[in-house]
C-alpha positions as CSV (number, residue, x, y, z in Angstrom):
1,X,-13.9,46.2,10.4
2,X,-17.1,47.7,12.1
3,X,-20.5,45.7,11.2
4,X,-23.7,45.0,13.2
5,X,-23.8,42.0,14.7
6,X,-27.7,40.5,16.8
7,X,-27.2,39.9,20.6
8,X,-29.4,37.9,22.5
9,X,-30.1,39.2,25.4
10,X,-32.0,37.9,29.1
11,X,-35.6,38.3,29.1
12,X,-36.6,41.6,29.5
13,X,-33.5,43.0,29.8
14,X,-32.8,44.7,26.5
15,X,-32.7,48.0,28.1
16,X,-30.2,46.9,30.9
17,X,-27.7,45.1,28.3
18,X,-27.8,48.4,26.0
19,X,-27.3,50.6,28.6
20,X,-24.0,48.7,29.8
21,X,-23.1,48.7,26.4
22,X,-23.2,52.3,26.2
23,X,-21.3,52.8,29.4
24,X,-19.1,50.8,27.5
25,X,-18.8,53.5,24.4
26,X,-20.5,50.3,22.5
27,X,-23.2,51.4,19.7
28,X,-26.5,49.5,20.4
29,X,-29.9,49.2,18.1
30,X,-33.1,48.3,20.2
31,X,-36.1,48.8,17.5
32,X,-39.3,49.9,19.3
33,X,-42.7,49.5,18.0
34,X,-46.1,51.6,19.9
35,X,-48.9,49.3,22.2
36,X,-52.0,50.4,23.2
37,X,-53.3,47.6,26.2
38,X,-56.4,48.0,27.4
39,X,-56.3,48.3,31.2
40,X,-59.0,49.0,34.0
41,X,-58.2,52.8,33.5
42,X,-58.6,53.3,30.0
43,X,-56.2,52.4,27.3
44,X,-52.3,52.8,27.9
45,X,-49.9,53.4,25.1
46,X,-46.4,52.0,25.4
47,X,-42.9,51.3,23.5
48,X,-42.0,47.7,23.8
49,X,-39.1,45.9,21.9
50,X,-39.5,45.2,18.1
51,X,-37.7,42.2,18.7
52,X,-38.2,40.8,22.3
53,X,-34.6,39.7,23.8
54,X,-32.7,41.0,21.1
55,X,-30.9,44.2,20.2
56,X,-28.1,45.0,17.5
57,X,-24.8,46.0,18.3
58,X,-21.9,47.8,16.3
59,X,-18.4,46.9,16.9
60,X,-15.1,45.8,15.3
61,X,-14.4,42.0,16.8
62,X,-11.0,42.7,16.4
63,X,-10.4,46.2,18.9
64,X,-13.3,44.9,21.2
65,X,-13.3,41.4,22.5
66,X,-16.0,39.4,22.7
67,X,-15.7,37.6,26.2
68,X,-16.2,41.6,27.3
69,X,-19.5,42.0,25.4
70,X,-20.7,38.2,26.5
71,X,-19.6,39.1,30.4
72,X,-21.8,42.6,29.8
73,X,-25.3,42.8,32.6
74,X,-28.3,41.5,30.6
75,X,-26.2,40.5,27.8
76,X,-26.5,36.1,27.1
77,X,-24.8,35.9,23.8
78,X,-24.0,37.2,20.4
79,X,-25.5,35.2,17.7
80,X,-23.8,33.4,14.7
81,X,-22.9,30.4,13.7
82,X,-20.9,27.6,15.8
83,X,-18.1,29.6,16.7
84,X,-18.3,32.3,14.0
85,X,-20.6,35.4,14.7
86,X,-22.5,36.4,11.7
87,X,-22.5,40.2,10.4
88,X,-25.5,41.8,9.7
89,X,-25.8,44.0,6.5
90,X,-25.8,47.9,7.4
91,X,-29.2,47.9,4.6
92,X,-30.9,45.4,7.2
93,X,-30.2,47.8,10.3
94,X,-31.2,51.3,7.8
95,X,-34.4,49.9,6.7
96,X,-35.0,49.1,10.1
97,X,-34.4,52.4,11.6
98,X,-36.6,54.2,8.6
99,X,-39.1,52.5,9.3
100,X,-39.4,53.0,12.6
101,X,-39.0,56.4,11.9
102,X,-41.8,56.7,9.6
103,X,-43.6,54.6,12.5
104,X,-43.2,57.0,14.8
105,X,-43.6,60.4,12.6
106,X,-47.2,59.1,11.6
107,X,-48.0,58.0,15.3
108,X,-48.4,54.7,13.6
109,X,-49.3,52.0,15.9
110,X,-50.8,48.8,15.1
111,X,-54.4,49.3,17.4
112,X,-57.2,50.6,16.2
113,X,-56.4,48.7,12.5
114,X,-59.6,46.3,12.1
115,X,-58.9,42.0,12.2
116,X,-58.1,40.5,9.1
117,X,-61.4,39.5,6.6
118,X,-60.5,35.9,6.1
119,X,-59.9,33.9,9.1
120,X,-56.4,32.4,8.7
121,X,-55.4,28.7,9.9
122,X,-52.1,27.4,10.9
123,X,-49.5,26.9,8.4
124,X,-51.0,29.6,5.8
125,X,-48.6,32.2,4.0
126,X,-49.3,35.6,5.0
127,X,-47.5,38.5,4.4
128,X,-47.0,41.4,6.5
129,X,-49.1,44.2,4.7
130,X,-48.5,47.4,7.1
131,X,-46.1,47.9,10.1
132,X,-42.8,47.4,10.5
133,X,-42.3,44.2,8.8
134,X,-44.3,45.4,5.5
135,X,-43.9,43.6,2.7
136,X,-42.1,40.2,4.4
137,X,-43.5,37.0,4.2
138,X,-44.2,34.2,7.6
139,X,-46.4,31.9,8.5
140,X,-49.0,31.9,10.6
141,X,-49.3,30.4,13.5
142,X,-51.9,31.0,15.7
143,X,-54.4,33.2,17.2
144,X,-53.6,34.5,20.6
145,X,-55.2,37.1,22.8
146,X,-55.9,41.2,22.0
147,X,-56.3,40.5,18.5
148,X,-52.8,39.7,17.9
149,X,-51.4,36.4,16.5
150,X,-48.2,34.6,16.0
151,X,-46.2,34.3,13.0
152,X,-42.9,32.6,11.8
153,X,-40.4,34.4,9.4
154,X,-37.0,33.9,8.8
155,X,-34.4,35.9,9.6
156,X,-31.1,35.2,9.8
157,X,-31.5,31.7,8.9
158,X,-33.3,31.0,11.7
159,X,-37.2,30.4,12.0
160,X,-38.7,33.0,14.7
161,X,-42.0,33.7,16.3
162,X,-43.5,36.9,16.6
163,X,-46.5,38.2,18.4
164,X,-48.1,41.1,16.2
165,X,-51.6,42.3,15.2
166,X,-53.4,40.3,13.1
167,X,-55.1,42.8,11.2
168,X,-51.3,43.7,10.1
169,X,-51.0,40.3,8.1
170,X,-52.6,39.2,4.7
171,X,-53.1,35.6,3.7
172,X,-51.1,34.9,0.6
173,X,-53.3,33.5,-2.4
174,X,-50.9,30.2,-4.1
C-alpha cells in the first residue's frame, strides 16, 4: 500500500535526490520556506528547504524496492526504525503542503517580523506562533546569527534542531 515515507538525504542535495526520484516516476515532497539574506547588494530573497536533508517520498515498498531508492544520487537512507521504515500519515504531508501554500499566497516570509519581547534562555518551552510550524511546541536552544535561533521539536520520535526566526517563537508561560 502507497504511504509517505521521510528520506534522508546528503547535504545539500535534496534537489539532486528528488530529481532522480522523479526520473524514477517516484513522487517526492521537498517543503520550501522564503529567506531574505542580507548581502553587499541589497537583500536577496530565496527558497531554501523546510527541512534541510530531508524530503518525503510516496511509494508502495512492496512494487518498488528499497535497495533502488537507497542506491538513488543524493539519496543516504530512508528513515524508520531498525530495520522497519516508518509510514508517515498522509494528514502530516496535507497540513504540510497547506501551509506552505498559504505561505506562499500571502508572500509570507519570516523577515521583516520584529525579535521576540522576552529574551529566551536555553531549555525554555516556546511554541511556534506564526510560520510553518504554527502552533507546535520545541525548545529553545540558542541564539545564532540574523536574528534566527535554534529550536528542538519532535518529530517522528526523534529530537531535531531547527534554525528559524526568533521572532516566529513565543516562550511558553508553565
Amino acid at each position: 500500500m502507497k504511504a509517505w515515507y521521510l528520506l534522508y538525504c546528503k547535504a545539500r542535495e535534496e534537489q539532486r535526490a528528488q530529481q532522480n526520484l522523479a526520473l524514477q516516476e517516484l513522487e517526492t515532497y521537498l517543503p520550501m520556506m522564503t529567506c531574505q539574506k542580507r548581502t553587499k547588494g541589497g537583500l536577496r530573497v530565496s527558497k531554501t528547504p523546510l527541512f534541510p536533508s530531508y524530503i518525503f517520498i510516496h511509494f508502495d515498498p512492496l512494487q518498488t524496492s528499497v535497495g533502488r531508492i537507497h542506491s538513488t544520487r543524493g539519496v543516504v537512507r530512508l528513515v524508520g526504525c531498525k530495520e522497519d521504515i516508518t509510514p508517515i500519515d498522509d494528514r502530516i504531508i496535507h497540513g504540510l503542503k497547506l501551509r506552505e501554500l498559504s505561505l506562499s499566497a500571502t508572500e509570507g516570509t519570516f523577515s521583516g517580523l520584529e525579535p521576540a519581547e522576552v529574551e529566551l534562555k536555553s531549555g525554555d518551552r516556546i511554541r511556534f506562533s506564526e510560520g510553518p510550524f504554527a502552533e507546535l511546541e520545541g525548545i529553545f536552544e540558542e541564539q545564532c546569527a540574523n536574528k534566527r535561533c535554534f529550536v528542538l521539536f519532535d518529530i517522528l520520535g526523534q529530537q531535531k534542531k531547527v534554525a528559524v526566526p526568533q521572532s516566529s517563537v513565543k516562550r511558553i508561560c508553565e
